[in-house]
C-alpha positions as CSV (number, residue, x, y, z in Angstrom):
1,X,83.1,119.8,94.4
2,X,81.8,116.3,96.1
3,X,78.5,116.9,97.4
4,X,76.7,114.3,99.9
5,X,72.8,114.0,100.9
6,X,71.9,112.0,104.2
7,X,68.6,110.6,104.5
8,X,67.7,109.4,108.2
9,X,65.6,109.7,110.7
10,X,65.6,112.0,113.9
11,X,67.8,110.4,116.2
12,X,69.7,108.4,114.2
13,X,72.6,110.6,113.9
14,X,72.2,111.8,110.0
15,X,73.0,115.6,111.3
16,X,76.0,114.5,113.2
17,X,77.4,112.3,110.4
18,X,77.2,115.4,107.5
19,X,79.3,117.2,110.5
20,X,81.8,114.7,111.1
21,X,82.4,113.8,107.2
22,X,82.9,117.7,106.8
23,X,85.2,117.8,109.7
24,X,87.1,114.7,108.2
25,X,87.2,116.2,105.0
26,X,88.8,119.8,106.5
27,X,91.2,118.2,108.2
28,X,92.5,116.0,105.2
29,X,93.3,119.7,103.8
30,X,89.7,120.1,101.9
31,X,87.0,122.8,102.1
32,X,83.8,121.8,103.5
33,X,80.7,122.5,104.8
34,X,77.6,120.5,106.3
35,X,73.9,121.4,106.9
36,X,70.6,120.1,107.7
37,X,67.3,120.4,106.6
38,X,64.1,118.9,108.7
39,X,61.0,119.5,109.2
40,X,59.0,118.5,112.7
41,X,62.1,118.0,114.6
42,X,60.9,115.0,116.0
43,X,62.6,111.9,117.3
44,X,61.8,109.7,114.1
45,X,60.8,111.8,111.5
46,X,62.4,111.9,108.3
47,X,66.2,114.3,108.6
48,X,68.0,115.4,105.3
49,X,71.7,116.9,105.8
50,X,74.0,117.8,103.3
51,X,78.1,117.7,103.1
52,X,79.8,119.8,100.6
53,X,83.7,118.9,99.9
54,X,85.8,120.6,97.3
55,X,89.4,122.1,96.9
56,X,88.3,125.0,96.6
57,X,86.6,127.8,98.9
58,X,82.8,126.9,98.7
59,X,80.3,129.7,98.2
60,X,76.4,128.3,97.9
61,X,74.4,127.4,100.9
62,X,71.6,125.5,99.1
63,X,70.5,122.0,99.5
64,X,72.1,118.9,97.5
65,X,69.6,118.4,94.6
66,X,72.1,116.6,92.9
67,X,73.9,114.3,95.0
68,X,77.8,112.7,94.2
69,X,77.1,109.8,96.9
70,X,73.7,109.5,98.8
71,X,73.7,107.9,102.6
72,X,70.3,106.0,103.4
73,X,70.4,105.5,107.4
74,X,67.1,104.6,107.5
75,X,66.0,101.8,104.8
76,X,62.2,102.1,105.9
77,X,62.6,105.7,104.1
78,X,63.0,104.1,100.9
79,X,59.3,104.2,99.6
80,X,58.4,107.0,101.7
81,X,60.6,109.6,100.6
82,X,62.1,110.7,97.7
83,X,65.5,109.4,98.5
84,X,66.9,108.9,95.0
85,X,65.8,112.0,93.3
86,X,68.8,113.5,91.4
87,X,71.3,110.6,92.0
88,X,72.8,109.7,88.6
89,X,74.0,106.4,87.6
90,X,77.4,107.7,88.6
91,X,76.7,108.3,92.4
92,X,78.0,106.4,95.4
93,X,75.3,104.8,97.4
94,X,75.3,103.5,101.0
95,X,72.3,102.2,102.7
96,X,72.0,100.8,106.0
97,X,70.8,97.5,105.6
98,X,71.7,93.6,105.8
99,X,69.6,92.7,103.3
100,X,70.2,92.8,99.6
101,X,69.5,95.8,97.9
102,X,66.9,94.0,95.2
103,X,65.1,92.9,98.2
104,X,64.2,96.7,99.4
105,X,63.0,96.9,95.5
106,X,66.1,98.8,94.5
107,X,67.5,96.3,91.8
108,X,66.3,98.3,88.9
109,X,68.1,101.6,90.3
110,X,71.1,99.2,91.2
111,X,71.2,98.1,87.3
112,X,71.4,101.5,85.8
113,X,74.5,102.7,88.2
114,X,77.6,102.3,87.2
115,X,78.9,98.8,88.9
116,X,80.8,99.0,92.2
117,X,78.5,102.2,93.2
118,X,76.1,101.0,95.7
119,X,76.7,99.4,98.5
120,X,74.8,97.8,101.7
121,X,76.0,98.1,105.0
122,X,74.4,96.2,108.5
123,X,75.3,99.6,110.2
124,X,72.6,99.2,112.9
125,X,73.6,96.1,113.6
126,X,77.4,97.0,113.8
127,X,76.2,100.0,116.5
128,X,73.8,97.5,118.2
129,X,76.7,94.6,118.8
130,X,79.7,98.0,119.7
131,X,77.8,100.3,121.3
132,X,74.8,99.0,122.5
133,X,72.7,101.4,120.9
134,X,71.2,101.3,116.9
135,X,72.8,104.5,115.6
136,X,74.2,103.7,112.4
137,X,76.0,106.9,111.5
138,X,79.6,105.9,112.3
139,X,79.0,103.0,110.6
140,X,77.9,104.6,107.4
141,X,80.8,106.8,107.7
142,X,83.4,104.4,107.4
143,X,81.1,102.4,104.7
144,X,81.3,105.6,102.6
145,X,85.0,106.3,103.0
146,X,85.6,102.7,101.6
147,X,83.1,103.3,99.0
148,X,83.8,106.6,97.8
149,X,87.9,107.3,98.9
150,X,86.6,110.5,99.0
151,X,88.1,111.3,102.8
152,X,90.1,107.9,104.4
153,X,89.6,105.9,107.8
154,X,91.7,108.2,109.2
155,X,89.7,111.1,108.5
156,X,86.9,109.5,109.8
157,X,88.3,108.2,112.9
158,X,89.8,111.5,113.7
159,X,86.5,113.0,113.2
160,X,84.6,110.2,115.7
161,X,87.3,111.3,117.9
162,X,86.1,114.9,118.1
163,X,82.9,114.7,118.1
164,X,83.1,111.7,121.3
165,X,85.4,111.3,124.2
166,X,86.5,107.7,126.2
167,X,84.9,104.7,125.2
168,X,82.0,106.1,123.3
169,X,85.0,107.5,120.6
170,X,86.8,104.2,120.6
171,X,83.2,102.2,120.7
172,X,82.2,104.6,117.6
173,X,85.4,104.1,116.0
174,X,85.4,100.4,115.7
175,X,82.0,100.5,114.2
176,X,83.1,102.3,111.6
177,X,85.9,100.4,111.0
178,X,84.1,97.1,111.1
179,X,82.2,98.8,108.1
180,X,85.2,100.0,106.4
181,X,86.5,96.5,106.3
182,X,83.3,94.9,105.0
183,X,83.1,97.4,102.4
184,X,86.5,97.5,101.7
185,X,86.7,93.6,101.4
186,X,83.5,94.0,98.8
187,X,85.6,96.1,96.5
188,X,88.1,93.8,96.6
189,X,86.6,91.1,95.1
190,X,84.4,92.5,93.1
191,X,87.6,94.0,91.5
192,X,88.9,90.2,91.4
193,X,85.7,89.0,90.1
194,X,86.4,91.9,86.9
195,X,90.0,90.9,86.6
């Protein structure tokens, strides 16, 4: 079993984007399940969801203690919350930022992963240039496909597709490409830059 946390704020989408990875996932031919966990159900307050994937039927309901890949939508959440509680050196990480991960203080968690695990996306950014707005899930989705090759773009895409009609869809779908790509292209050379 693959399980996923997202970390985000209300209104960012982090509920939504646990429902569409499990909805890639299912119809790749995996089991899967997603779920949230909040608290004031405010616009902006901090939003925890969980994604379960496996081959198997899946039986427990309970939250993600122990995450295989984490999702940070919301860098300001970093020192706020608890974000990387149970992530082991092993995980994938994605967090939505342009900046370099040592400069949100995360170089010491970045050194004890195993290389190639974390990654940093601009997903705001993507969503403010594509759709106008700064919701970074689709983003992230497509930055964790190419990350983790846990579901593919097409998953993802077909999941966007679902979830939006018209030119929201194909809006959402191009952010999440454009982050595919970018993190697609880092794996690439970093797997030069090993060779």
């Amino acid at each position: 079993m693959f399980n996923v946390r997202f970390h985000g704020r209300g209104g960012q989408g982090a509920v939504s984007a646990a429902m569409m990875l499990s909805v890639a996932a299912f119809d790749e031919g995996h089991h899967a399940q997603a779920f949230p966990t909040f608290g004031s159900e405010r616009t902006g307050a901090p939003v925890v969801a969980f994604c379960r994937i496996s081959d198997e039927p899946i039986r427990g309901h309970e939250p993600v203690d122990v995450p295989d890949a984490l999702v940070v939508q919301d860098p300001t959440l970093v020192h706020q919350v608890r974000l990387f509680e149970g992530v082991h050196p092993d995980a994938f990480v994605v967090v939505n930022t342009g900046r370099p991960l040592a400069d949100l203080g995360l170089a010491e968690l970045v050194d004890r992963a195993l290389p190639g695990r974390w990654v940093s996306v601009a997903g705001t950014e993507l969503a403010r240039e594509r759709l106008g707005r700064p919701l970074p899930n689709t983003a992230l989705l497509g930055a964790f496909a190419a990350l983790t090759g846990v579901v593919g773009l097409d998953g993802v895409v077909g999941a966007i597709r679902q979830r939006f009609d018209g030119e929201t869809a194909e809006a959402n779908v191009a952010v999440a490409t454009a982050a595919f790509q970018t993190v697609a292209a880092l794996r690439c050379g970093e797997q030069v830059r090993s060779a």
